[in-house]
N, C-alpha and C positions, 0 to 999 in steps of 0.2 A: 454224405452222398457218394463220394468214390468209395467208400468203404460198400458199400451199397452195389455200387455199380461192376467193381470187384469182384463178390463175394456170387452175384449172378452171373459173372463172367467164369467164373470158376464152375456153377453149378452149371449150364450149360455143356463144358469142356468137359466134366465129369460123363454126362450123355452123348454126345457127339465127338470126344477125341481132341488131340492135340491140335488138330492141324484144323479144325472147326474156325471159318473168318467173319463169325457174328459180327454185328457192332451196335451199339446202344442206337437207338432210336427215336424212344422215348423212357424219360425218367418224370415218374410223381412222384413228391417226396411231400411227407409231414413230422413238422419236429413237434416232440411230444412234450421234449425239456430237454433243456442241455447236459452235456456231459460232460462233469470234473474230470475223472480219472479213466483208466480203462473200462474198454466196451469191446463187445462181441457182436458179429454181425452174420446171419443168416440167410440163405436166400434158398428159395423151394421152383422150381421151373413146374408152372401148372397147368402149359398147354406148347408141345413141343412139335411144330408144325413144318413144313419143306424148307419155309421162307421164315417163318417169325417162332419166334419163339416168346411167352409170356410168364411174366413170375412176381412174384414176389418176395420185401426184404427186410428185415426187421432189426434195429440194433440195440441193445440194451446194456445194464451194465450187468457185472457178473452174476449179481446173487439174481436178475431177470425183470428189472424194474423199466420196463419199453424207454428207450430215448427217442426214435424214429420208424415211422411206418412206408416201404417206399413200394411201388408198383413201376414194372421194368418192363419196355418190350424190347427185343431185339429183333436183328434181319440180318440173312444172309444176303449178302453183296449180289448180283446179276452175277451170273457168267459175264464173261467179254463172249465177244462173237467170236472171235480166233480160235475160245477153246470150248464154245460150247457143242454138241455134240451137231453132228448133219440131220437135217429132216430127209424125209423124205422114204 
């Protein structure tokens, strides 16, 4: 699951830049089977909105044998009122 939560957090940052202050939200996870050895983990951003961003993330082992299927949302944080911009 951090592997997971990671690998979105990356794919995100990859669209929006460094300084992007997402934060998980919401994490679904399904484990398909466990993992002996090393795994690679994936994640696709499939709806990238003001406030949320929505994706998905997959881990398997090398040769592509699914171990995990996970479904991510994130959020940008509010503005504070200090620095968000004046109405008016």
């Amino acid at each position: 699951m951090a592997a997971a939560d990671v690998a979105m957090w990356f794919a995100i940052m990859t669209k929006c830049g460094p300084h992007d202050k997402s934060v998980t939200l919401d994490l679904n996870t399904t484990f398909l089977t466990s993992a002996r050895d090393d795994f690679l983990c994936r994640a696709r951003v499939l709806k990238l909105g003001r406030r949320i961003a929505y994706g998905v993330a997959e881990c398997m082992t090398p040769d592509g044998r699914p171990l995990t299927h996970h479904t991510i949302t994130y959020i940008q944080p509010a503005r504070s009122v200090a620095h968000a911009a004046p109405r008016g």
